[in-house]
N, C-alpha and C positions, 0 to 999 in steps of 0.2 A: 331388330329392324331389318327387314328385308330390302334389299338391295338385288337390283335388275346391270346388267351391262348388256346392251346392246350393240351389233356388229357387223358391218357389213361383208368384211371378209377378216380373217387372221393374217396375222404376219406371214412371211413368207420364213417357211421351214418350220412352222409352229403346225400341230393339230389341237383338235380341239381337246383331248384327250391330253394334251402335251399342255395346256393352259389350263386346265380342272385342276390335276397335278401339283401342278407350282402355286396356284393360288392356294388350295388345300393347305400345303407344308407354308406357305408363307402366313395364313389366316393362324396355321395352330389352336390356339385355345377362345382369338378374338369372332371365329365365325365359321363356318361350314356352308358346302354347297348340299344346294336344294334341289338340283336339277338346271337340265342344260337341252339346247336344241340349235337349230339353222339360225344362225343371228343373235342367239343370246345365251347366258349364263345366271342364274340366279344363284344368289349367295344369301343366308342367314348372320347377322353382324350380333354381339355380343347382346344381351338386353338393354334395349332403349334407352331404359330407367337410367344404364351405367351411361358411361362417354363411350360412343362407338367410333369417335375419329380415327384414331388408330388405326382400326382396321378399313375406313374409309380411305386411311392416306397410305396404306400399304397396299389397296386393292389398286388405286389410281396410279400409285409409282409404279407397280409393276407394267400398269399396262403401256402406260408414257416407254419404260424401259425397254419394254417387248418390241414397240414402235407400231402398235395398234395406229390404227389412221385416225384424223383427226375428227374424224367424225364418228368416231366410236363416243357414247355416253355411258354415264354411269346412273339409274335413277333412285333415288330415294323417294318415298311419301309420295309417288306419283311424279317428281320432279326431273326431268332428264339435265344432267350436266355434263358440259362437255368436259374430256377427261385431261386437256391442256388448258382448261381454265383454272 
């Protein structure tokens, strides 16, 4: 399941480089990044078929954790959600 975050800026003290990182060692075996640019990050989440919450609810902790703004989303299936929802 491909999974999109979108972002209008990073935390402050974070690169983008510094959030590929942690997401990578935090996804471990549940998912992998796919690539990344000005405003987003794309990640690959375990196969569909499985339960990918897990790594939906460790991608969204961190970012809540990081203190991503509130208007950073997270998309699934085309679908944007906000990451403090």
């Amino acid at each position: 399941m491909e999974m999109l975050i979108h972002f209008n800026a990073l935390p402050e003290g974070l690169t983008l480089d510094d959030v590929k990182a942690d997401l990578a060692l935090l996804l471990e075996d549940d998912g992998w990044l796919t690539g990344s640019g000005a405003g987003h990050i794309e990640l690959e989440l375990e196969d569909e078929r499985a339960n990918p919450k897990y790594g939906i609810l460790t991608v969204k902790g961190y970012l809540q954790k990081a203190k991503f703004a509130p208007d950073t989303t997270i998309e699934l299936a085309g679908v944007p959600v906000g990451i403090y929802e």
